[in-house]
C-alpha positions as CSV (number, residue, x, y, z in Angstrom):
1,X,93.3,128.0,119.2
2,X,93.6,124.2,118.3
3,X,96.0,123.5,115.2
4,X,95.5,119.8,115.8
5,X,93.8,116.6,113.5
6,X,89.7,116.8,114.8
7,X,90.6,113.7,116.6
8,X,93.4,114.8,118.1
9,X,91.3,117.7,119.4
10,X,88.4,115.5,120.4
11,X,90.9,113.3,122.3
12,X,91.8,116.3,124.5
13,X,88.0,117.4,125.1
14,X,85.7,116.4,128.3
15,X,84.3,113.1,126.8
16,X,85.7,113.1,123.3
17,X,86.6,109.9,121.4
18,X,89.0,110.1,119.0
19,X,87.9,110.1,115.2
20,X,90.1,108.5,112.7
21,X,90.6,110.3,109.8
22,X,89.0,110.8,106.7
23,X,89.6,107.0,104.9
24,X,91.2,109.3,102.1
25,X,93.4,110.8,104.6
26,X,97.1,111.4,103.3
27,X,100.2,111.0,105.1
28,X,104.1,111.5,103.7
29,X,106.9,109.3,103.0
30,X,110.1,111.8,103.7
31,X,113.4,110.9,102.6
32,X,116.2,112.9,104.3
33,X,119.9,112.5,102.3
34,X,123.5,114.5,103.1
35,X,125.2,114.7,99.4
36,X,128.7,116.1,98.4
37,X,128.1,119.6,96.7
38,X,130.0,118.5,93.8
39,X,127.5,115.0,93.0
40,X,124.6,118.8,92.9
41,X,123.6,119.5,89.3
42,X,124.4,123.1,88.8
43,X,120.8,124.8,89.3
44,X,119.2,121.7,91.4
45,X,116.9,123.6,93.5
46,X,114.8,125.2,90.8
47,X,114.9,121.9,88.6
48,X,111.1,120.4,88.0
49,X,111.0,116.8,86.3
50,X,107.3,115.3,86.2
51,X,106.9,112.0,85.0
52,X,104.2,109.4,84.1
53,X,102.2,109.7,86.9
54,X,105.0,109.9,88.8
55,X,106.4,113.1,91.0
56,X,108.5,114.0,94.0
57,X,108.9,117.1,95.5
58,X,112.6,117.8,96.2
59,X,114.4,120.4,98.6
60,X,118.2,121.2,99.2
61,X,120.1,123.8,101.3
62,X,121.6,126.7,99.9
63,X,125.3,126.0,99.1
64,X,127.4,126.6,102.3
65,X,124.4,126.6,104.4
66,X,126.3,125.8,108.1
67,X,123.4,125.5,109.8
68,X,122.5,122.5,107.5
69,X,125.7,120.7,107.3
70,X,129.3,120.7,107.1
71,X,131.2,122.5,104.5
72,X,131.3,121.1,101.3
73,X,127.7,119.2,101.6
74,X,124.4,119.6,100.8
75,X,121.2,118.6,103.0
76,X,118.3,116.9,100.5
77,X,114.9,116.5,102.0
78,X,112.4,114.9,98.9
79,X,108.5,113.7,100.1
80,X,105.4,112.2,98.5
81,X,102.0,111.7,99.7
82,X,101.0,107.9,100.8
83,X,97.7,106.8,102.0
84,X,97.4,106.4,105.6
85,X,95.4,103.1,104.8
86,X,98.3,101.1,103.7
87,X,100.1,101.6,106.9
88,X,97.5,100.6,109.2
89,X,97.7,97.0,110.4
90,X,100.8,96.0,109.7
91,X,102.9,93.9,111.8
92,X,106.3,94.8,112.4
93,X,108.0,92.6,110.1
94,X,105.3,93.8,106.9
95,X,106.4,97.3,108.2
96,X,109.9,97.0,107.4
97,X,109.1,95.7,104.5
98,X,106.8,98.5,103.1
99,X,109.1,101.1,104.5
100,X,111.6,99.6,102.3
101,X,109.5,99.6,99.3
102,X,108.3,103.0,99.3
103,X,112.2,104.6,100.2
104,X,113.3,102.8,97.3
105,X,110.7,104.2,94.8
106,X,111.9,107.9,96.1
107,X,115.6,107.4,95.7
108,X,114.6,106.2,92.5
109,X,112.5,109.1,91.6
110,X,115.4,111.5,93.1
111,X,118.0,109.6,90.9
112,X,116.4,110.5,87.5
113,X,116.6,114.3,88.8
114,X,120.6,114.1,90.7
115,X,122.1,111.1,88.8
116,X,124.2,108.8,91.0
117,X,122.3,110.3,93.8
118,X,122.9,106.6,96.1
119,X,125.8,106.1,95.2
120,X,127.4,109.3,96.6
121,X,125.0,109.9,99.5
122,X,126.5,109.7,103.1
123,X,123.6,109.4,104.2
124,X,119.6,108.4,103.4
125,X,117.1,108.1,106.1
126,X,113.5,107.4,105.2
127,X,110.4,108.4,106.8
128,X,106.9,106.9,107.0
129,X,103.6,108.7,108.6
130,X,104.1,106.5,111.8
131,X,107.6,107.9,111.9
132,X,105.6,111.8,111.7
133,X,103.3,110.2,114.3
134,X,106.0,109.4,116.7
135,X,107.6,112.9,117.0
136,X,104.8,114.8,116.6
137,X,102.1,113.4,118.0
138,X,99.8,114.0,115.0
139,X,97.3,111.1,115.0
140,X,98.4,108.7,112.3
141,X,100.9,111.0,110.7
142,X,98.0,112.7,109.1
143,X,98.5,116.1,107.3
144,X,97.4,118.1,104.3
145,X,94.1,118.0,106.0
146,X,91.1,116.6,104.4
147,X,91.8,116.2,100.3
148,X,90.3,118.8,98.4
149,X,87.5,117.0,96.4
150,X,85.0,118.6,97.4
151,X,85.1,123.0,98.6
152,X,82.3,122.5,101.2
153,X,84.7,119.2,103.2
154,X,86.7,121.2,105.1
155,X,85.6,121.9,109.1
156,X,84.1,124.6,110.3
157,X,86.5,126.8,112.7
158,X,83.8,126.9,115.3
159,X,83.4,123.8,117.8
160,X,81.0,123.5,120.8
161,X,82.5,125.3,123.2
162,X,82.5,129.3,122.7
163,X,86.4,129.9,123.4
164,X,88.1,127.4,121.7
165,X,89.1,127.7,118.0
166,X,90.3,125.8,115.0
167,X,92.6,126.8,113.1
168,X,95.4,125.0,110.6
169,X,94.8,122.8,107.4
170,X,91.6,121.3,108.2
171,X,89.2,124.2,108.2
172,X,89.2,126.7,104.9
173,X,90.7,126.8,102.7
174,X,92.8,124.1,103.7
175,X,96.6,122.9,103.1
176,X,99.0,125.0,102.1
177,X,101.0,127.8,104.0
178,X,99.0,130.7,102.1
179,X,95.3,129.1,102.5
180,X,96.0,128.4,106.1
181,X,97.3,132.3,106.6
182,X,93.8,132.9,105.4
183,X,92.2,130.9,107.5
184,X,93.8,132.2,110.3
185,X,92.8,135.6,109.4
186,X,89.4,134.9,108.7
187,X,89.4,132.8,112.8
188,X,91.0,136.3,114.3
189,X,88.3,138.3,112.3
190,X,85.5,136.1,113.9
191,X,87.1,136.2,117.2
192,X,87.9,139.8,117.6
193,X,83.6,140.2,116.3
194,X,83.0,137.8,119.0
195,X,85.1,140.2,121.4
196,X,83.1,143.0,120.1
197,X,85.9,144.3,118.3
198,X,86.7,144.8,114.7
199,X,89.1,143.3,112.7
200,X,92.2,145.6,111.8
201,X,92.4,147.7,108.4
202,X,94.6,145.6,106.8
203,X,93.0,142.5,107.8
204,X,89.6,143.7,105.5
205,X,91.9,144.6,102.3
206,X,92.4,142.3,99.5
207,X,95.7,140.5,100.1
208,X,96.9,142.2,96.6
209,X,96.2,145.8,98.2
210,X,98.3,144.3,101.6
211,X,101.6,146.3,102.7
């Protein structure tokens, strides 16, 4: 089972060469923050705020959470999608600048939903696809698999060689941690056919009939 980008699978293959994504190919811009509990608006986490064109989505720890952080502090994790494109080519210098560009835009966009958000931060650390690309491995920092403009664009989970498998956000129904569930049943059910075997009960019911 390969949960990897096509290139990054082809890379690993007898032969392969590594395809570059899709030239629509998405990648994130994380920003990672440690704020006081008090600087929280009462009910944060379930806030929405969509602007002009504009959005962010925002996460925080539970309230005394110590596996996040020390008492009294709140771990805030807020990402939007940026084109792989404009981060390819740039020198280092052109980089730093974009990085910078693009972190200020999301503390922006976080400061309209936690007012004084910079000012009482301890912390903000920003992340670009190349930063996703260097501790994961994941060619370019791509993810959310191919953009969904089209239902027939996403890979088949079958590839030349009989045994090996996709699975992940790439093939159907794509991103999402309930679409790529389903595709990972539908690869076990196709697998265990192959095997000359037969998919369990539950597996053939309608998710809504599921225990």
């Amino acid at each position: 089972m390969a949960n990897l980008t096509p290139g990054d699978l082809a890379a690993l293959l007898p032969g392969g060469a590594q395809a570059a994504p899709p030239p629509d190919a998405w990648g994130a811009f994380v920003l990672h923050a440690v704020l006081p509990e008090a600087q929280v608006p009462p009910g944060a986490p379930y806030r929405q705020w969509a602007g002009d064109g504009d959005w962010v989505f925002v996460s925080l720890s539970e309230p005394g959470d110590p596996g996040r952080g020390h008492p009294g502090f709140r771990v805030l994790s807020a990402s939007v999608h940026t084109p792989l494109s404009v981060w390819r080519g740039l020198s280092q210098e052109e980089y730093r600048q974009r990085k910078a560009l693009w972190q200020a835009r999301v503390e922006a966009q976080v400061e309209r939903l936690i007012p004084g958000f910079r000012a009482a931060a301890r912390f903000i650390l920003g992340a670009t696809p190349r930063t996703f690309q260097f501790y994961t491995g994941r060619q370019d920092g791509w993810v959310g698999g191919y953009p969904q403009v089209h239902p027939l664009r996403t890979l088949s989970p079958r590839t030349p060689y009989p045994n090996l498998w996709r699975v992940g956000e790439t093939i159907f129904p794509g991103q999402s941690v309930p679409a790529v569930a389903l595709g990972g049943e539908r690869v076990a059910a196709l697998v265990l056919a192959r095997a000359g075997s037969s998919a369990p009960r539950e597996l053939s019911l309608p998710s809504s009939r599921r225990p």
